[in-house]
Residue frames relative to the residue before (quaternion, step in Angstrom):
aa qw qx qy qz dx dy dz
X 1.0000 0.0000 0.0000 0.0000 0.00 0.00 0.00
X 0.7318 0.4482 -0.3147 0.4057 3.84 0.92 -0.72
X 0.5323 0.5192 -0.4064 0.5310 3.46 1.61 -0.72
X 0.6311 0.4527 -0.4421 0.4487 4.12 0.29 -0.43
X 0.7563 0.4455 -0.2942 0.3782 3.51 0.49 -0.84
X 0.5965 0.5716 -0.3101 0.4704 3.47 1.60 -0.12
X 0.5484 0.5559 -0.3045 0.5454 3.28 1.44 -0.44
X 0.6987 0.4592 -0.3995 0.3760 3.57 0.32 -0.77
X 0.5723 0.4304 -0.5544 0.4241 3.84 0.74 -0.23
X 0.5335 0.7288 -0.3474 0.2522 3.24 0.86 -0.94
X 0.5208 0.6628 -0.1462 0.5177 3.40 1.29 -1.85
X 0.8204 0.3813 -0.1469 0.4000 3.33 0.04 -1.62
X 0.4670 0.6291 -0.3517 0.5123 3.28 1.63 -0.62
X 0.7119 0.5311 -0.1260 0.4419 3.33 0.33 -1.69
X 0.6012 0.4533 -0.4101 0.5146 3.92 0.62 -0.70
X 0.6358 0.5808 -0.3239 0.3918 3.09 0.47 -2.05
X 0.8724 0.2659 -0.2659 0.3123 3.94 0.72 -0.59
X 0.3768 0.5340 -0.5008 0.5675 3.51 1.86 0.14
X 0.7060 0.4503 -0.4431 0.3201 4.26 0.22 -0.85
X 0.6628 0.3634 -0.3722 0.5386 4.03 0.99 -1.00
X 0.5942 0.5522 -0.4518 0.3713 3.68 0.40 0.14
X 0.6564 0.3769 -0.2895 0.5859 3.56 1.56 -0.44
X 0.6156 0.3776 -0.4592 0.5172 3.47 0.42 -0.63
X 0.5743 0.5326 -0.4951 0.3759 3.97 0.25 -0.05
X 0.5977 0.6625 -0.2704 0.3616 3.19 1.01 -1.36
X 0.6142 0.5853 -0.0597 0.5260 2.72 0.95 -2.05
X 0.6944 0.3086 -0.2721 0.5904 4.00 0.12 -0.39
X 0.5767 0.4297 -0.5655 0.4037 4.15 0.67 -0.32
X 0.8106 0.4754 -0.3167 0.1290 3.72 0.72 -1.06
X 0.3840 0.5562 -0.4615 0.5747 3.33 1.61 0.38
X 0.6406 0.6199 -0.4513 0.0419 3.40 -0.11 -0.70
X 0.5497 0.5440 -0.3870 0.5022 3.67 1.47 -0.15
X 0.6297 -0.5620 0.3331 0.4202 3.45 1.11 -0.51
X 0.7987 0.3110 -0.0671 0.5107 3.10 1.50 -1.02
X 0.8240 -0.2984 0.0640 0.4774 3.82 -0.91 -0.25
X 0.7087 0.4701 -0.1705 0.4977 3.62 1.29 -0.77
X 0.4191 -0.6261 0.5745 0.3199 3.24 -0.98 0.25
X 0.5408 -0.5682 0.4335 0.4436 3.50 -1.81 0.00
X 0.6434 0.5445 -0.3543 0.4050 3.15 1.02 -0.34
X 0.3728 0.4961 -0.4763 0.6230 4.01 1.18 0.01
X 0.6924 0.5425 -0.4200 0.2232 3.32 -0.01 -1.14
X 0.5596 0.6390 -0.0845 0.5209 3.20 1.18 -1.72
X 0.5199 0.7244 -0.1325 0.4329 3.22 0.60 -0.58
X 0.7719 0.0389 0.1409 0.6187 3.04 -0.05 -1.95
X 0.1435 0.6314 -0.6514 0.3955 3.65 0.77 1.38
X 0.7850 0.3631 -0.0139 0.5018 3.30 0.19 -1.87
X 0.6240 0.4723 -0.3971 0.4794 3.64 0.40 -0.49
X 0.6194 0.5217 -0.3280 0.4864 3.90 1.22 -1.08
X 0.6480 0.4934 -0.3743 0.4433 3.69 0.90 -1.73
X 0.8398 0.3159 -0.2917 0.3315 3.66 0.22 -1.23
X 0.6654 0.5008 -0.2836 0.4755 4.16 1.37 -0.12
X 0.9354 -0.0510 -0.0035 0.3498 3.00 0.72 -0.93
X 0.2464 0.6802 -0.5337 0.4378 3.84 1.48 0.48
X 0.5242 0.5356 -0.5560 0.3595 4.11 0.44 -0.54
X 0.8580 0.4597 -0.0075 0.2289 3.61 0.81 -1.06
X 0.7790 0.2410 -0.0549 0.5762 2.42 1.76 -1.24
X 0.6616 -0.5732 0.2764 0.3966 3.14 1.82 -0.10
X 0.5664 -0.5503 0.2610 0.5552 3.72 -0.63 0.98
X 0.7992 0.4373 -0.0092 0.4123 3.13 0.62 -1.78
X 0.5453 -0.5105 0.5286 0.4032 3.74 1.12 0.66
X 0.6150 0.5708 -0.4814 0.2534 4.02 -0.10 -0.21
X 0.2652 -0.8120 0.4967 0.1537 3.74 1.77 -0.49
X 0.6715 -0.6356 0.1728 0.3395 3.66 -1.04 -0.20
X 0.6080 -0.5631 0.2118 0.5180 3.52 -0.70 0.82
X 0.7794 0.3727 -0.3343 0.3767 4.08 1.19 -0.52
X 0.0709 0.8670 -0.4821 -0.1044 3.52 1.16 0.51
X 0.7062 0.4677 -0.2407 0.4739 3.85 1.03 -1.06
X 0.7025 0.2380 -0.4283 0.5161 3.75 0.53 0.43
X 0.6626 -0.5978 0.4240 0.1544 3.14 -1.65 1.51
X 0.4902 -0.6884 0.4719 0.2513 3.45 -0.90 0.86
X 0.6642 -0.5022 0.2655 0.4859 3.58 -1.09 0.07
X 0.7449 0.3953 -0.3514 0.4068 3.88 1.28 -0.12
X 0.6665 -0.4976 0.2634 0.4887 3.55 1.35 0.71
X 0.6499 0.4479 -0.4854 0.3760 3.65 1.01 -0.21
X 0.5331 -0.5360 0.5603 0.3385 3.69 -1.35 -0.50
X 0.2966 -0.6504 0.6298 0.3038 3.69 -1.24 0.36
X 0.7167 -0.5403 0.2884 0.3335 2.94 -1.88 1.07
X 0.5237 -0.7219 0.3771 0.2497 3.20 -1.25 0.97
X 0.4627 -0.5320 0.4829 0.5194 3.93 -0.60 0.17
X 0.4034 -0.7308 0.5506 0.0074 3.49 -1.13 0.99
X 0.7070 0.5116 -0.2261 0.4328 3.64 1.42 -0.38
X 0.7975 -0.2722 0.1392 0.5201 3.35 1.07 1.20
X 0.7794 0.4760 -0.2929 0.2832 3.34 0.77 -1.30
X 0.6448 0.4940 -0.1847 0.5533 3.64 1.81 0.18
X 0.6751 -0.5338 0.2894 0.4189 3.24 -1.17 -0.14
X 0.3738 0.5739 -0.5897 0.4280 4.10 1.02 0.01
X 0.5563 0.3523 -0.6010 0.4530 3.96 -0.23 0.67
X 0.6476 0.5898 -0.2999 0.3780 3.96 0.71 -0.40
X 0.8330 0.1038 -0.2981 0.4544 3.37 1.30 0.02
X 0.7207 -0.4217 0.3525 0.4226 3.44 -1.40 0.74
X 0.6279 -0.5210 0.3917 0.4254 3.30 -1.80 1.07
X 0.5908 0.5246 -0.4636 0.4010 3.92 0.77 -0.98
X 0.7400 0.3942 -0.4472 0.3114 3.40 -0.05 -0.60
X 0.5256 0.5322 -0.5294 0.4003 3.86 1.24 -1.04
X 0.7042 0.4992 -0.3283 0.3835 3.49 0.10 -1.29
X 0.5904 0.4568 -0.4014 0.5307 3.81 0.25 -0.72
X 0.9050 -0.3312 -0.2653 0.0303 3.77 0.78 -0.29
X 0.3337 -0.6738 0.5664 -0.3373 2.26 0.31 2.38
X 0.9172 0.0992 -0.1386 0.3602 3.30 0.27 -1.22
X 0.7539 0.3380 -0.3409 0.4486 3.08 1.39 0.43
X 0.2260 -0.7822 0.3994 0.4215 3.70 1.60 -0.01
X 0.8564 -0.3598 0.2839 0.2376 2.22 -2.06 0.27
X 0.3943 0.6244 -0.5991 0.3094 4.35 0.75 -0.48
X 0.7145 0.4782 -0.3169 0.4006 3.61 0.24 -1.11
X 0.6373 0.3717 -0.3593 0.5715 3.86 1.14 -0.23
X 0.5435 -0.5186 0.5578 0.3528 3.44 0.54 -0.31
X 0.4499 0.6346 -0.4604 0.4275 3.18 0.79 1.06
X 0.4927 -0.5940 0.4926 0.4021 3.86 -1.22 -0.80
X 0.4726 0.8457 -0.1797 0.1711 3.48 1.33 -0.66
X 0.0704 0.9135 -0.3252 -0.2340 3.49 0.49 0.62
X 0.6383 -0.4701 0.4471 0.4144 3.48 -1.61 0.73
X 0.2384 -0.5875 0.7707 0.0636 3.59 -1.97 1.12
X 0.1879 0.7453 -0.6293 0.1147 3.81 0.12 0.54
X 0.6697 0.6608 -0.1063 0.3218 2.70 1.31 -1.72
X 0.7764 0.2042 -0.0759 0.5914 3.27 1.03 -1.75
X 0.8813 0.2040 -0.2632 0.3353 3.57 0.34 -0.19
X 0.4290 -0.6684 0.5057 0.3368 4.28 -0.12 1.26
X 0.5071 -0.7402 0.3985 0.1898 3.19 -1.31 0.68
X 0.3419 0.6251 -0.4283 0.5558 3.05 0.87 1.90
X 0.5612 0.4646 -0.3732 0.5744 3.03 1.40 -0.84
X 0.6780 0.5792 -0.3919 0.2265 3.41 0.67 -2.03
X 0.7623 0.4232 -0.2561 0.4175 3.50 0.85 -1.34
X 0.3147 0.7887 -0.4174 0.3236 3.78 1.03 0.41
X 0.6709 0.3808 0.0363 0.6352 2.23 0.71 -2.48
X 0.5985 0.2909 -0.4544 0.5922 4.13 0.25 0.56
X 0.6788 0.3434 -0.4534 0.4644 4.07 0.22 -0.12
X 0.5594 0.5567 -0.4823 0.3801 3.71 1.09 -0.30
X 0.8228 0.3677 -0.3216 0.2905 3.27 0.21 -1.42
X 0.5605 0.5622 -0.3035 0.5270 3.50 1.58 -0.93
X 0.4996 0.5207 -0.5327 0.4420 4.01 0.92 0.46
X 0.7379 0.4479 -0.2478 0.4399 3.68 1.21 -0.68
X 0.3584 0.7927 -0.3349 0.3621 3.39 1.27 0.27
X 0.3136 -0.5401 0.6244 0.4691 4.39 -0.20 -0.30
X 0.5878 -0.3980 0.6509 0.2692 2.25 -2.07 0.15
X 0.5692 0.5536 -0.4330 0.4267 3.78 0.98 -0.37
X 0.6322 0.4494 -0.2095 0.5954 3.64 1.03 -1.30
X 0.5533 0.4627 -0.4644 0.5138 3.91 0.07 -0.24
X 0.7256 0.4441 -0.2564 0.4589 3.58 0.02 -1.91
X 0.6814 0.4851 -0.3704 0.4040 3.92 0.88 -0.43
X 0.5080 0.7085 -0.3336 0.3586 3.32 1.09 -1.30
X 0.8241 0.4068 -0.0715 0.3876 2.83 0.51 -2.07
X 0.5338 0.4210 -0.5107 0.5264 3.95 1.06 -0.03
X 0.5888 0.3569 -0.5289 0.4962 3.87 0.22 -0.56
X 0.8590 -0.2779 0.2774 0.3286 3.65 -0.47 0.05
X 0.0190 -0.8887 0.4569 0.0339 3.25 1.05 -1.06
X 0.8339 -0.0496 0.1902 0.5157 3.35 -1.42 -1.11
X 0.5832 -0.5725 0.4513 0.3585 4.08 0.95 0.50
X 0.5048 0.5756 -0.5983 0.2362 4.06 0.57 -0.07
């Protein structure tokens, strides 16, 4: 009976450090100001360099003609860093495709369901949306944005 009752401070000890380890957590993801954390951000640096900079460019900026149709009717990937229209749809839709590209829009883009878990996907969506203003964020988010 006295060895159980020594354990329980223990326990309580132990919660007490799984709960300030979430509320910490929990306080990193505000810390940019916006839906992502800096540390997502980070993140989807490398998840962007190694998925999707081939296309869109180191810097999300893609190619200087993104708005005139190639020679098979599709479009090259847009720039992704504000200077286009990916501030116009909700985070659900980036993710939806992210993980399924763009073919289903009538695009060329292919879906990462496969290769990247949806952590990674929303990384590599907290990266480029780190290069956005604050003017373009503060828009994003009245059209609906991040869904609050």
């Amino acid at each position: 009976m006295q060895f159980r009752f020594l354990l329980r401070p223990a326990r309580a000890l132990g919660a007490l450090a799984v709960a300030a380890a979430l509320l910490s957590a929990c306080g990193s993801q505000t810390d940019t100001g916006r839906w992502y954390s800096s540390a997502q951000v980070e993140a989807g640096a490398r998840v962007f360099a190694d998925h999707c900079a081939s296309c869109h460019g180191p810097r999300a900026a893609a190619t200087a003609n993104w708005r005139q149709p190639l020679d098979n009717g599709k479009y090259p990937p847009p720039p992704l860093d504000g200077s286009a229209h990916a501030w116009h749809h909700p985070l659900s839709q980036l993710q939806r495709t992210v993980a399924r590209g763009g073919v289903p829009l009538g695009g060329w883009m292919p879906g990462f369901a496969g290769e990247l878990d949806e952590d990674q996907r929303l990384a590599a969506i907290a990266w480029f949306q780190s290069l956005w203003s604050d003017k373009i964020y503060a828009s994003w988010e009245q059209r609906g944005g991040a869904g609050r």
